[in-house]
PQR file of N, CA, C, O and H, with PARSE charges and radii, in Angstrom:
ATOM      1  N   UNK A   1     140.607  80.312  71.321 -0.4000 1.5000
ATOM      2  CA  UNK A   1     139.520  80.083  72.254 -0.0000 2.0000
ATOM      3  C   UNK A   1     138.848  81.413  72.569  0.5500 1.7000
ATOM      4  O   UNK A   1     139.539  82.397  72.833 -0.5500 1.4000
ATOM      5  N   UNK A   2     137.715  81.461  72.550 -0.4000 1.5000
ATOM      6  CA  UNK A   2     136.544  82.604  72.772 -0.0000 2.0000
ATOM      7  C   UNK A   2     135.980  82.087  74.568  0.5500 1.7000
ATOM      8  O   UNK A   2     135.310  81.097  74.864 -0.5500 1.4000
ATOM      9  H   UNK A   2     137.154  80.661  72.336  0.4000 1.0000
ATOM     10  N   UNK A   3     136.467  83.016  75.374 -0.4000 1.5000
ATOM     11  CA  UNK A   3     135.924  83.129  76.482 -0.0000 2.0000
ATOM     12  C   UNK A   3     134.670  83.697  76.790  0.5500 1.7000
ATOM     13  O   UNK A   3     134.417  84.817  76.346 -0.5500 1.4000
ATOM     14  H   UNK A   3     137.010  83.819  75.134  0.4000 1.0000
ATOM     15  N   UNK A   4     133.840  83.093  77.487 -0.4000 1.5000
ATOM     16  CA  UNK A   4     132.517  83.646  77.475 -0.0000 2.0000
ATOM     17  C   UNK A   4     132.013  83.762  78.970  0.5500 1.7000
ATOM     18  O   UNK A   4     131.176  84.559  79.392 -0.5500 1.4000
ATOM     19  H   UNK A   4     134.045  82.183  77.848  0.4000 1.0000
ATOM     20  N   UNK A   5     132.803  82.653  79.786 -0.4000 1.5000
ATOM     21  CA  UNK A   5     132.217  82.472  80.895 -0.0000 2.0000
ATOM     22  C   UNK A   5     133.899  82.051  81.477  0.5500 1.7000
ATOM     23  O   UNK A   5     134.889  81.820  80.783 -0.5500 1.4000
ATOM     24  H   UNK A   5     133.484  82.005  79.443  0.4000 1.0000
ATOM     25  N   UNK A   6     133.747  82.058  83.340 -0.4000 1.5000
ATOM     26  CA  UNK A   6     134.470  81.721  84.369 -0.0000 2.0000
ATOM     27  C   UNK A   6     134.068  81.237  85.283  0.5500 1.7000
ATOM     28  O   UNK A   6     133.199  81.619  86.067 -0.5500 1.4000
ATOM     29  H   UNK A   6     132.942  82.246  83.904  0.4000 1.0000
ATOM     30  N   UNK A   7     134.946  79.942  85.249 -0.4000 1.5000
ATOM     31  CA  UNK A   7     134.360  79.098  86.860 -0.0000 2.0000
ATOM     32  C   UNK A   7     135.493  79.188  87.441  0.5500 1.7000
ATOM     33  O   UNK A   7     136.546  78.721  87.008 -0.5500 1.4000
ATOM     34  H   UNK A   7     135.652  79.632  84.612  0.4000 1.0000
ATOM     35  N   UNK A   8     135.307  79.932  88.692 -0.4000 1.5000
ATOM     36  CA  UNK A   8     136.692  80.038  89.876 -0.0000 2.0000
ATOM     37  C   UNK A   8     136.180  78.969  90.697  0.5500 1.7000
ATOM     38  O   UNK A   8     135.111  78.585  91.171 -0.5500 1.4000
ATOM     39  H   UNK A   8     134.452  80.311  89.045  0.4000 1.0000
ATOM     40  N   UNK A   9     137.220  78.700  90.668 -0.4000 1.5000
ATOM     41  CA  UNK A   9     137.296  77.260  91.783 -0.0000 2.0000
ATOM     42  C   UNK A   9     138.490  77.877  93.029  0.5500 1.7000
ATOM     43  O   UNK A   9     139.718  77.887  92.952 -0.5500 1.4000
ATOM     44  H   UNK A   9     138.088  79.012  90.283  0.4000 1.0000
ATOM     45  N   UNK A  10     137.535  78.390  94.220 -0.4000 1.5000
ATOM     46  CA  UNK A  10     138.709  78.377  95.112 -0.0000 2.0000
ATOM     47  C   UNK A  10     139.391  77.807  95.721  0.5500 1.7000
ATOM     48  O   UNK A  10     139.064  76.658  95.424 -0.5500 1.4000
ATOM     49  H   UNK A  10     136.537  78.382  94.283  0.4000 1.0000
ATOM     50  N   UNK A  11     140.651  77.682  96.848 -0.4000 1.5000
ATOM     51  CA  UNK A  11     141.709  76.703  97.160 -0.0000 2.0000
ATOM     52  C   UNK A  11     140.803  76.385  98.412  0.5500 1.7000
ATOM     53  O   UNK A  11     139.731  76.925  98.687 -0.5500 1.4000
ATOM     54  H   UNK A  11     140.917  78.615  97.089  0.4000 1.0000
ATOM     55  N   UNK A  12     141.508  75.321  99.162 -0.4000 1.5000
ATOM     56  CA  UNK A  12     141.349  74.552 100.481 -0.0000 2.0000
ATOM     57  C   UNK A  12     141.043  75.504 101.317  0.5500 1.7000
ATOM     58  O   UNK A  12     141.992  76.272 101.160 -0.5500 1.4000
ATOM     59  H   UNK A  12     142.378  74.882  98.938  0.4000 1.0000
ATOM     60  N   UNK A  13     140.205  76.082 102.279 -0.4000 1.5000
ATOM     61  CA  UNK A  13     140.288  76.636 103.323 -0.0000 2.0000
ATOM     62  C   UNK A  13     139.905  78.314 102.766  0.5500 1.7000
ATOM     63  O   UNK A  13     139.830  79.392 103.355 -0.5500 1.4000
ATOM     64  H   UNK A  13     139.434  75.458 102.407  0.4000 1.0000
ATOM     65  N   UNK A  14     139.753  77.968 101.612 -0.4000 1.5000
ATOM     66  CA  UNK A  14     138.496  79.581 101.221 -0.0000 2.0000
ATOM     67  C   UNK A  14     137.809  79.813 100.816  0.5500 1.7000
ATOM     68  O   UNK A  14     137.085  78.900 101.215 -0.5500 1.4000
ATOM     69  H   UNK A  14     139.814  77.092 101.134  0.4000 1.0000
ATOM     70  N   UNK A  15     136.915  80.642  99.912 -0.4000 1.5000
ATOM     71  CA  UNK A  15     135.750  81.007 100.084 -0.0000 2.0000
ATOM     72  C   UNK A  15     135.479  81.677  98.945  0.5500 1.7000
ATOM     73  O   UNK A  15     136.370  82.414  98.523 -0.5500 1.4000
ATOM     74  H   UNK A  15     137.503  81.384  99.588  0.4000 1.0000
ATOM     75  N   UNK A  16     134.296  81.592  98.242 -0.4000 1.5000
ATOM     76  CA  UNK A  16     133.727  82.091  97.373 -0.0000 2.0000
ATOM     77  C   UNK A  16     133.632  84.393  97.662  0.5500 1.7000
ATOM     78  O   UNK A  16     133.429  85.343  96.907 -0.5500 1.4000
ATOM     79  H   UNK A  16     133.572  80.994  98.585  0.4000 1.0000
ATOM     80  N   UNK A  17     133.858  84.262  98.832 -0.4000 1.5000
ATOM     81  CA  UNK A  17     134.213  85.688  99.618 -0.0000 2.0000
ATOM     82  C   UNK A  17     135.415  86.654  99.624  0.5500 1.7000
ATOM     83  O   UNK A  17     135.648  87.852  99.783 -0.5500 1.4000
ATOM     84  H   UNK A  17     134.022  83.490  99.445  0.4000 1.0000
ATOM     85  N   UNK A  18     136.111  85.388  99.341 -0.4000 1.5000
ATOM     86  CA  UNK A  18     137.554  85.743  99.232 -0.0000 2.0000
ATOM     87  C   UNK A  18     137.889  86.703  98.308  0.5500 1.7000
ATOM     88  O   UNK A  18     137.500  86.579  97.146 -0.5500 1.4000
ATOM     89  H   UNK A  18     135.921  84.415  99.211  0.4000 1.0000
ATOM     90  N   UNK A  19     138.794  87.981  98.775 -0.4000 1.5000
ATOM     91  CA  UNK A  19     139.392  88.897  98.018 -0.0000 2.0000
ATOM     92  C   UNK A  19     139.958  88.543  96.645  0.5500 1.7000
ATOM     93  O   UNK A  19     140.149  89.488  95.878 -0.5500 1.4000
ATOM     94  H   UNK A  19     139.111  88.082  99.718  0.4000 1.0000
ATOM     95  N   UNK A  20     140.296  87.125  96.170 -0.4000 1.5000
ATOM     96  CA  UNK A  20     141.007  86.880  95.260 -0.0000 2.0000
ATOM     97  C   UNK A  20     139.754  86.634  94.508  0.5500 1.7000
ATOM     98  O   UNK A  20     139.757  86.939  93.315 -0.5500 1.4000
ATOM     99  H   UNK A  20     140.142  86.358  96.793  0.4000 1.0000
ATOM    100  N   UNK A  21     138.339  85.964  95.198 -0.4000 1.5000
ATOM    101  CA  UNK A  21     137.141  85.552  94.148 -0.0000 2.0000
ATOM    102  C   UNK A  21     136.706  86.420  93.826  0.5500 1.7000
ATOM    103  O   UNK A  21     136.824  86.816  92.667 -0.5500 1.4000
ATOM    104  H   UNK A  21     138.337  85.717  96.167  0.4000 1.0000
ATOM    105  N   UNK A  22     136.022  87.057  94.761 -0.4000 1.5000
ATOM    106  CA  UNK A  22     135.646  88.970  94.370 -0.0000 2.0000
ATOM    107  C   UNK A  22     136.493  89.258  93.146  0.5500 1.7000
ATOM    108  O   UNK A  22     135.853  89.356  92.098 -0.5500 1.4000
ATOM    109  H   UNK A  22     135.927  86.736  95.704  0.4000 1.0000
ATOM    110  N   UNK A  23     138.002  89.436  93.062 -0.4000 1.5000
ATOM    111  CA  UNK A  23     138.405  90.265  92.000 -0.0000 2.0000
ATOM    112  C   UNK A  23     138.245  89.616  90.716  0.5500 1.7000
ATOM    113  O   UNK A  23     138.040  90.214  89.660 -0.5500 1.4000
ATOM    114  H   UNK A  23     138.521  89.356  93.913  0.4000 1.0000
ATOM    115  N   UNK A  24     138.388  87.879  90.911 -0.4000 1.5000
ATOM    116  CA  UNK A  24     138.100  87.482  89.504 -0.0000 2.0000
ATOM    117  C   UNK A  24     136.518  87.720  89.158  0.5500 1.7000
ATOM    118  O   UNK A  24     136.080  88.318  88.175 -0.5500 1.4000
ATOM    119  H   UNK A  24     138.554  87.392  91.769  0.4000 1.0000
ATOM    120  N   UNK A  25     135.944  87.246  89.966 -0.4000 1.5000
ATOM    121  CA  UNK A  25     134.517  88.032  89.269 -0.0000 2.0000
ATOM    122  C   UNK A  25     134.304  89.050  88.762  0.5500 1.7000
ATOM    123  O   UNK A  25     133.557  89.266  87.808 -0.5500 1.4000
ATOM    124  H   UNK A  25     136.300  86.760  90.764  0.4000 1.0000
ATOM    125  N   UNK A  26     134.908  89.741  89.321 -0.4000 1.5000
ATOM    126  CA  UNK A  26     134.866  91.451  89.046 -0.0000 2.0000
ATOM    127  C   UNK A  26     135.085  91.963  87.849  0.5500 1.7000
ATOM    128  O   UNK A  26     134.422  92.806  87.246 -0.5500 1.4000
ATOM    129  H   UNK A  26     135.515  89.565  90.096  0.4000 1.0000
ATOM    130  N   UNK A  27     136.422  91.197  87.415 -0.4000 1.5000
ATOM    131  CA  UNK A  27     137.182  91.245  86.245 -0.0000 2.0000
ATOM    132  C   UNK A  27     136.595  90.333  85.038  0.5500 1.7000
ATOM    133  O   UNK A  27     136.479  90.754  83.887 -0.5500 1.4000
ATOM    134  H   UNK A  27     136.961  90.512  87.905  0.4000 1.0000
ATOM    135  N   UNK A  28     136.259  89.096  85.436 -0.4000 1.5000
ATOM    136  CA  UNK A  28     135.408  88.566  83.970 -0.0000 2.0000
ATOM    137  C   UNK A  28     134.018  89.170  83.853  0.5500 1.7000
ATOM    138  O   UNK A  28     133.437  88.807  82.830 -0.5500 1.4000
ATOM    139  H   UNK A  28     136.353  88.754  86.371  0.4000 1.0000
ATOM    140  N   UNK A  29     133.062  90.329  84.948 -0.4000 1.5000
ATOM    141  CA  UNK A  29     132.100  90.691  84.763 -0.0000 2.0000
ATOM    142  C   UNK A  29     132.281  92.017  83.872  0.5500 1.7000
ATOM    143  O   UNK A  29     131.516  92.427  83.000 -0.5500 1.4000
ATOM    144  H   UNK A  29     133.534  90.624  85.779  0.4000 1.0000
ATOM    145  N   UNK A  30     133.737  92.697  84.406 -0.4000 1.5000
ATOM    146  CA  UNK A  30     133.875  93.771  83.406 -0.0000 2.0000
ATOM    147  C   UNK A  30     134.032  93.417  82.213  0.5500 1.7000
ATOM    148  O   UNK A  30     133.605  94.262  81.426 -0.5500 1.4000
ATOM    149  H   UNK A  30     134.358  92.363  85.116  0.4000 1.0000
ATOM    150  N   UNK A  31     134.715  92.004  81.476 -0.4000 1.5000
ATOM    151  CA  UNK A  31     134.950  92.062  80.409 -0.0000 2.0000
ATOM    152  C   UNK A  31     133.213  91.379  79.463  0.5500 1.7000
ATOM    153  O   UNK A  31     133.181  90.948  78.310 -0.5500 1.4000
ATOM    154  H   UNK A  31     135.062  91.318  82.114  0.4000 1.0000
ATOM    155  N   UNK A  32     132.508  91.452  80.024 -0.4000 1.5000
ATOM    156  CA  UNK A  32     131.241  91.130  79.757 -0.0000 2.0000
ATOM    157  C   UNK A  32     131.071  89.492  79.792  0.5500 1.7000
ATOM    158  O   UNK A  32     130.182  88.798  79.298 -0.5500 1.4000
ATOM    159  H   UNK A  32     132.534  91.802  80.960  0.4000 1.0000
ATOM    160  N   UNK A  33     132.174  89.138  80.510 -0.4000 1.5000
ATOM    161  CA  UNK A  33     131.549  87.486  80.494 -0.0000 2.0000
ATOM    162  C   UNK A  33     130.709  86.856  81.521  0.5500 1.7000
ATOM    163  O   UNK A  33     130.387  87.711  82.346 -0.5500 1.4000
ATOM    164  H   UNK A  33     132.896  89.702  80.912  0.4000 1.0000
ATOM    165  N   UNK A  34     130.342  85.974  81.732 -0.4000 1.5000
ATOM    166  CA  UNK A  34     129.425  85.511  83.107 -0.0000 2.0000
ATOM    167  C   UNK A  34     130.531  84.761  83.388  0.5500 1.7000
ATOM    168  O   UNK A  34     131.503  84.385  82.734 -0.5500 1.4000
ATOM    169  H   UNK A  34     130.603  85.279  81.062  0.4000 1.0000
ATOM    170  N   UNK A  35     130.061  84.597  84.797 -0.4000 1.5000
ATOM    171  CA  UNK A  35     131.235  84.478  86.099 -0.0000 2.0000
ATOM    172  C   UNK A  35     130.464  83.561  87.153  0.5500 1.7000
ATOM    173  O   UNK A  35     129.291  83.743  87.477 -0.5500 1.4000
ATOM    174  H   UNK A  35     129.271  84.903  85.328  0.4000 1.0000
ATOM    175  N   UNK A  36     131.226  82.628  87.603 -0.4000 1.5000
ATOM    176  CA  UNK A  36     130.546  82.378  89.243 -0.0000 2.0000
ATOM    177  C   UNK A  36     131.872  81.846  89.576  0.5500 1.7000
ATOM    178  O   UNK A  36     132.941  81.707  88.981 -0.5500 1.4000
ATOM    179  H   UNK A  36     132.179  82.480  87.339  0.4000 1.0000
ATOM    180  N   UNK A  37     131.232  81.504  91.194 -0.4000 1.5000
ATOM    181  CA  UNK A  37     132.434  81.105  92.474 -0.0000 2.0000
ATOM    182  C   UNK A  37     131.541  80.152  92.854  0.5500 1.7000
ATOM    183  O   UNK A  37     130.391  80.565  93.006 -0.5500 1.4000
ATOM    184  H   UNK A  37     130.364  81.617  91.677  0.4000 1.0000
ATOM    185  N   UNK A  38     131.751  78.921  93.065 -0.4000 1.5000
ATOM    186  CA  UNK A  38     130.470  78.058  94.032 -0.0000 2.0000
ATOM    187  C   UNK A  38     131.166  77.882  95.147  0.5500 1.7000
ATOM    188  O   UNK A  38     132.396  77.839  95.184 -0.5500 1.4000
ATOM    189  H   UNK A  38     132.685  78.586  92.942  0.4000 1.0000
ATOM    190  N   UNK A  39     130.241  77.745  96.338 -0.4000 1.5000
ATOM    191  CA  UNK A  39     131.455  77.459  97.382 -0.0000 2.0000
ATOM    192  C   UNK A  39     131.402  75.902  97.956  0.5500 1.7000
ATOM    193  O   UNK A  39     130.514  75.286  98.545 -0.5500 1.4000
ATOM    194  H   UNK A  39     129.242  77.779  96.308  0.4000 1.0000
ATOM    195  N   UNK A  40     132.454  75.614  97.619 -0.4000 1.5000
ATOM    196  CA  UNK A  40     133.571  74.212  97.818 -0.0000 2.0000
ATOM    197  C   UNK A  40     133.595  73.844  99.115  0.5500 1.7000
ATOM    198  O   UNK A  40     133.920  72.667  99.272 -0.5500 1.4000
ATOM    199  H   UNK A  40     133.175  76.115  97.141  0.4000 1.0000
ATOM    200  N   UNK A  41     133.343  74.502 100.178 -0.4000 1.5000
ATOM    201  CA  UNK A  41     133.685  74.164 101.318 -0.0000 2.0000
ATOM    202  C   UNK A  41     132.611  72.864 102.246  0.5500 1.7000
ATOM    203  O   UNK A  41     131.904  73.077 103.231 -0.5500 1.4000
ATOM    204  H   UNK A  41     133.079  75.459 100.050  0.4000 1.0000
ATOM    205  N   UNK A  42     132.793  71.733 101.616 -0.4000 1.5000
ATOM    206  CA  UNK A  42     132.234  70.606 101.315 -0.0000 2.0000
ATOM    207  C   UNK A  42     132.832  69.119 101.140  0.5500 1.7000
ATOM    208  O   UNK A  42     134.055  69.171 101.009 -0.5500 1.4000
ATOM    209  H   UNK A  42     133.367  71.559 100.816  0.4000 1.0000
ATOM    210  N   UNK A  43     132.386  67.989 101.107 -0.4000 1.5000
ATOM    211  CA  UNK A  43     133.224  66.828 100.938 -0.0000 2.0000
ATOM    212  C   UNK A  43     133.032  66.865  99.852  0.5500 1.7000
ATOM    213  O   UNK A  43     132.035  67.438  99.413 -0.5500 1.4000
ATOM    214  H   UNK A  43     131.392  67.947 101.214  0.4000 1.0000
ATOM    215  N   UNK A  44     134.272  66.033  98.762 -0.4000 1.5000
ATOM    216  CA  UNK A  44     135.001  66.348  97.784 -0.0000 2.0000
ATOM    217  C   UNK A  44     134.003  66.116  96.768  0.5500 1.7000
ATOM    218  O   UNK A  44     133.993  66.963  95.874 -0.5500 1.4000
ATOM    219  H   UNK A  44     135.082  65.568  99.118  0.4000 1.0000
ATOM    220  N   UNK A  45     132.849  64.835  96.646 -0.4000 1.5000
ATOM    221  CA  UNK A  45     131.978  64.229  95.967 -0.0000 2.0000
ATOM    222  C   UNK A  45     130.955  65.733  96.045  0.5500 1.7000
ATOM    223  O   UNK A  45     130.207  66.082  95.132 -0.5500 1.4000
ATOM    224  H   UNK A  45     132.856  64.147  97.371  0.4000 1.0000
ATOM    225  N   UNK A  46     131.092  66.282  97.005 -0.4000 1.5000
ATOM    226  CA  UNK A  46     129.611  67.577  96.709 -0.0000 2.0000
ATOM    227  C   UNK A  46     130.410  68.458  96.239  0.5500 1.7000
ATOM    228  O   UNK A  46     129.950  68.961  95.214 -0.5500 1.4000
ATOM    229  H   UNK A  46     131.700  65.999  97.747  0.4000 1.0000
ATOM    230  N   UNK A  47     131.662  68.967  96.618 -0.4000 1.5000
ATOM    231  CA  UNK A  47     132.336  69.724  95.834 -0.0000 2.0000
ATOM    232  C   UNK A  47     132.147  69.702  94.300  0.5500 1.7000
ATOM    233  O   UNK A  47     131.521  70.596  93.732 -0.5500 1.4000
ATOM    234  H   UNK A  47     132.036  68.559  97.450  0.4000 1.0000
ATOM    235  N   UNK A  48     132.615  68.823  93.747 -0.4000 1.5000
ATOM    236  CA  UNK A  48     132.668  68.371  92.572 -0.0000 2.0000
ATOM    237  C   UNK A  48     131.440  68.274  92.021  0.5500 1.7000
ATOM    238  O   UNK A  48     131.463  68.584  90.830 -0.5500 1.4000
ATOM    239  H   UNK A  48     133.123  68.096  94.209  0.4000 1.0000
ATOM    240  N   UNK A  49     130.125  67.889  92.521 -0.4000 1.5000
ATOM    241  CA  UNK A  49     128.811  68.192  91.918 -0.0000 2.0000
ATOM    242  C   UNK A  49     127.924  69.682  91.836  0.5500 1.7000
ATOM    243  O   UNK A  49     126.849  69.939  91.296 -0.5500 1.4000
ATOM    244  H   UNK A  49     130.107  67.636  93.488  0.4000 1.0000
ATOM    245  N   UNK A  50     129.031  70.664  92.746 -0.4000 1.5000
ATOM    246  CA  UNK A  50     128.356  72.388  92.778 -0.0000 2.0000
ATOM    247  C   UNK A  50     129.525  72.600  91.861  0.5500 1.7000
ATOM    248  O   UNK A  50     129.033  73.513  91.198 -0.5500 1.4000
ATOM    249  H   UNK A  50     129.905  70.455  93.185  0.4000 1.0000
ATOM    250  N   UNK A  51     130.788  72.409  91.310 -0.4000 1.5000
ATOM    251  CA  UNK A  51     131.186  72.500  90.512 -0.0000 2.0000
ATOM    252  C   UNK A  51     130.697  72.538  88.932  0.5500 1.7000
ATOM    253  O   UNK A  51     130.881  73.312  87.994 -0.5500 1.4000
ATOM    254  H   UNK A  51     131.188  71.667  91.848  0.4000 1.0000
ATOM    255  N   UNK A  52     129.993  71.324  89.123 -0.4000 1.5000
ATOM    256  CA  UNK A  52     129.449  70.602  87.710 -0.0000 2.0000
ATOM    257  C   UNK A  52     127.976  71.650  87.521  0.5500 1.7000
ATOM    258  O   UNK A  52     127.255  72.065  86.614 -0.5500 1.4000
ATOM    259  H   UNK A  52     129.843  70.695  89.885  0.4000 1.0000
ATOM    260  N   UNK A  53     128.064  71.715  88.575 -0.4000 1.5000
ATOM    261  CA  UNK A  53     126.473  72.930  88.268 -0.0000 2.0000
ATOM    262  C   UNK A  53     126.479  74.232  87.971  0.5500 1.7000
ATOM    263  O   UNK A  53     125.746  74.902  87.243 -0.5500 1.4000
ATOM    264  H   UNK A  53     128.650  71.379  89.312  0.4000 1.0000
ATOM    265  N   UNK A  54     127.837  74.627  88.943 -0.4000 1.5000
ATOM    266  CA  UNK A  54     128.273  75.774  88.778 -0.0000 2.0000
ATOM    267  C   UNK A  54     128.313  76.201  86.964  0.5500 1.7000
ATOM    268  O   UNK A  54     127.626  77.027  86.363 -0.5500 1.4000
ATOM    269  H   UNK A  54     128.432  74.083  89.534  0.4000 1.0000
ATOM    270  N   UNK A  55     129.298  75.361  86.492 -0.4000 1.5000
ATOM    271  CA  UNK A  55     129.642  75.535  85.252 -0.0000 2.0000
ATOM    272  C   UNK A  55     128.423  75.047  84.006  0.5500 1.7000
ATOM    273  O   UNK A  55     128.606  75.400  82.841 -0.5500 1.4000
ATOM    274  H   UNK A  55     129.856  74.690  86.980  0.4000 1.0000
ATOM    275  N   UNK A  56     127.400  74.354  84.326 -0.4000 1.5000
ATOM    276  CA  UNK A  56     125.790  74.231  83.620 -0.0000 2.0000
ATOM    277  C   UNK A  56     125.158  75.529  83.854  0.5500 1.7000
ATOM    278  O   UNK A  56     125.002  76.152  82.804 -0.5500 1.4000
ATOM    279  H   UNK A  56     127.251  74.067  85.273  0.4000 1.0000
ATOM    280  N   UNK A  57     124.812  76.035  84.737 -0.4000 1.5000
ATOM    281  CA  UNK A  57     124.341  76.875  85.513 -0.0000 2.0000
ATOM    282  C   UNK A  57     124.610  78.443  84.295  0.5500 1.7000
ATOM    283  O   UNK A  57     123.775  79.250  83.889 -0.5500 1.4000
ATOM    284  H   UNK A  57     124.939  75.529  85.591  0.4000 1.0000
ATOM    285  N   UNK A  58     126.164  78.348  84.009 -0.4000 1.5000
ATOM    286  CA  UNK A  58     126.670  79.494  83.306 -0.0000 2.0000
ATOM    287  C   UNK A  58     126.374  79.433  81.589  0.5500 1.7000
ATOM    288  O   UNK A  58     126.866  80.147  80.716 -0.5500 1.4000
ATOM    289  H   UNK A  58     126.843  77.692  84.338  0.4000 1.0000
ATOM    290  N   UNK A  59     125.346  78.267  81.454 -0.4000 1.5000
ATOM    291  CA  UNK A  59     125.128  78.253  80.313 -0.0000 2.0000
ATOM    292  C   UNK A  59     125.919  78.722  78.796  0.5500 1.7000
ATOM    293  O   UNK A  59     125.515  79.655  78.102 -0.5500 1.4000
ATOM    294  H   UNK A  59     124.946  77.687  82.163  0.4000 1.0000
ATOM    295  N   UNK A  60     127.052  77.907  78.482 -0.4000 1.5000
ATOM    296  CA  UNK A  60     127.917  78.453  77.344 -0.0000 2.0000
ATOM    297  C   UNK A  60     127.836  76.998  77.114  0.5500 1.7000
ATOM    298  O   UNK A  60     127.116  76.165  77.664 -0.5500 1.4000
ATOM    299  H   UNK A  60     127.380  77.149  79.045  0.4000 1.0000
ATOM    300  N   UNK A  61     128.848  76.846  76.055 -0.4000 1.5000
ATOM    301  CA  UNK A  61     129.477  76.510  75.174 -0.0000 2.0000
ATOM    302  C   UNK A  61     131.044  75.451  76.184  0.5500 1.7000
ATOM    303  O   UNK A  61     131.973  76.119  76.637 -0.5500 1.4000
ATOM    304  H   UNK A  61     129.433  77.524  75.608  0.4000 1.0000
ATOM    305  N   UNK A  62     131.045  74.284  76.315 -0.4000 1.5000
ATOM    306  CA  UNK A  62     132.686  74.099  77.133 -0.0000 2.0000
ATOM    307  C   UNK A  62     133.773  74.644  76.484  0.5500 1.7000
ATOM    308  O   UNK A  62     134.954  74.606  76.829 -0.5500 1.4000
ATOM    309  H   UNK A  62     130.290  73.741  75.947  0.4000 1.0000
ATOM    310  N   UNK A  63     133.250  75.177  75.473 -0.4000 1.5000
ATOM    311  CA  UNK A  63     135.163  75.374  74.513 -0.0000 2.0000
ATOM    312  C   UNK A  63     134.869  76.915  75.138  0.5500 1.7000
ATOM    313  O   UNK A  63     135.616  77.835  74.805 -0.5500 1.4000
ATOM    314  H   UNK A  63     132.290  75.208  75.194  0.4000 1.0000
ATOM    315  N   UNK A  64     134.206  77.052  75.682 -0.4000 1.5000
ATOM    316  CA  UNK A  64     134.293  79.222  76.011 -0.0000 2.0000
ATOM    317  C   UNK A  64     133.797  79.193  77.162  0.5500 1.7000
ATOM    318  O   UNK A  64     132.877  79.923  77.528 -0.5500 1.4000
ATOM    319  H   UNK A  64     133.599  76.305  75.952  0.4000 1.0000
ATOM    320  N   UNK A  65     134.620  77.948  78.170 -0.4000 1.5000
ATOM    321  CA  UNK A  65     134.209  78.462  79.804 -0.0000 2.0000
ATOM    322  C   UNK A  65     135.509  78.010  79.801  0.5500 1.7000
ATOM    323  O   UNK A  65     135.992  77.050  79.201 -0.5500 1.4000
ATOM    324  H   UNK A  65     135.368  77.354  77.872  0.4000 1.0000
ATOM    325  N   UNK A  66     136.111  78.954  80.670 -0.4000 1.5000
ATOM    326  CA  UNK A  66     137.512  79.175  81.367 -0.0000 2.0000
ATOM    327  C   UNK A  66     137.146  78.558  83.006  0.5500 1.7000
ATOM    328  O   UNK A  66     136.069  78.788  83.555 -0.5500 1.4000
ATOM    329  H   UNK A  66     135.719  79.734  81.158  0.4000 1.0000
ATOM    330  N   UNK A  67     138.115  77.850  83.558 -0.4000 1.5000
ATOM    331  CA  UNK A  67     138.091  77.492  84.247 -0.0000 2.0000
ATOM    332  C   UNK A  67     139.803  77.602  85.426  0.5500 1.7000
ATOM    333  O   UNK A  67     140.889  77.036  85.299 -0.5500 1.4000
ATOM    334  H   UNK A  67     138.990  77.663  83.112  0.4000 1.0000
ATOM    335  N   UNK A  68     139.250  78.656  86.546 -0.4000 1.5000
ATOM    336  CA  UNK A  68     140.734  79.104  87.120 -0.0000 2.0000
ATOM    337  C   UNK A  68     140.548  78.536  88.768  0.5500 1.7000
ATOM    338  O   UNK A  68     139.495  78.429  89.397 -0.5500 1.4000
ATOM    339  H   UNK A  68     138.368  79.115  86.649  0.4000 1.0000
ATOM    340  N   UNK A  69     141.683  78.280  89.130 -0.4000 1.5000
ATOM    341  CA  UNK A  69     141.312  78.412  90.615 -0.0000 2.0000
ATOM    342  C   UNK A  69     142.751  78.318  90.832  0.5500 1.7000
ATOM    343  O   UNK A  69     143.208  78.363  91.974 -0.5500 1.4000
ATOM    344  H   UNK A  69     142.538  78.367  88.619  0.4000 1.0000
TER
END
């Protein structure tokens, strides 16, 4: 698998702000990939649709978007 892109999905009760999102961004921006965080903090049906955008949005390929949270 060829990584190209990252969708962090953060946990319950955090934030696209969060020290842990910051660093993954940080880290798939150094390795030259595109990156986002959408923030989740939402009912589950909108969650799941800034998700779905999030990861359109990053324009790749699905076999070369990594997906962590």
């Amino acid at each position: 698998m060829t990584v190209r892109a990252v969708l962090y999905l953060h946990g319950f009760r955090s934030s696209p702000a969060s020290a842990k999102a910051r660093r993954m961004l940080a880290e798939a921006q150094a390795r030259g990939w595109r990156a986002a965080a959408p923030d989740l903090n939402v009912p589950p049906l909108e969650a799941a649709a800034r998700a779905d955008e999030a990861a359109k949005a990053l324009a790749v390929d699905p076999s070369e978007l990594l997906i962590v949270g």
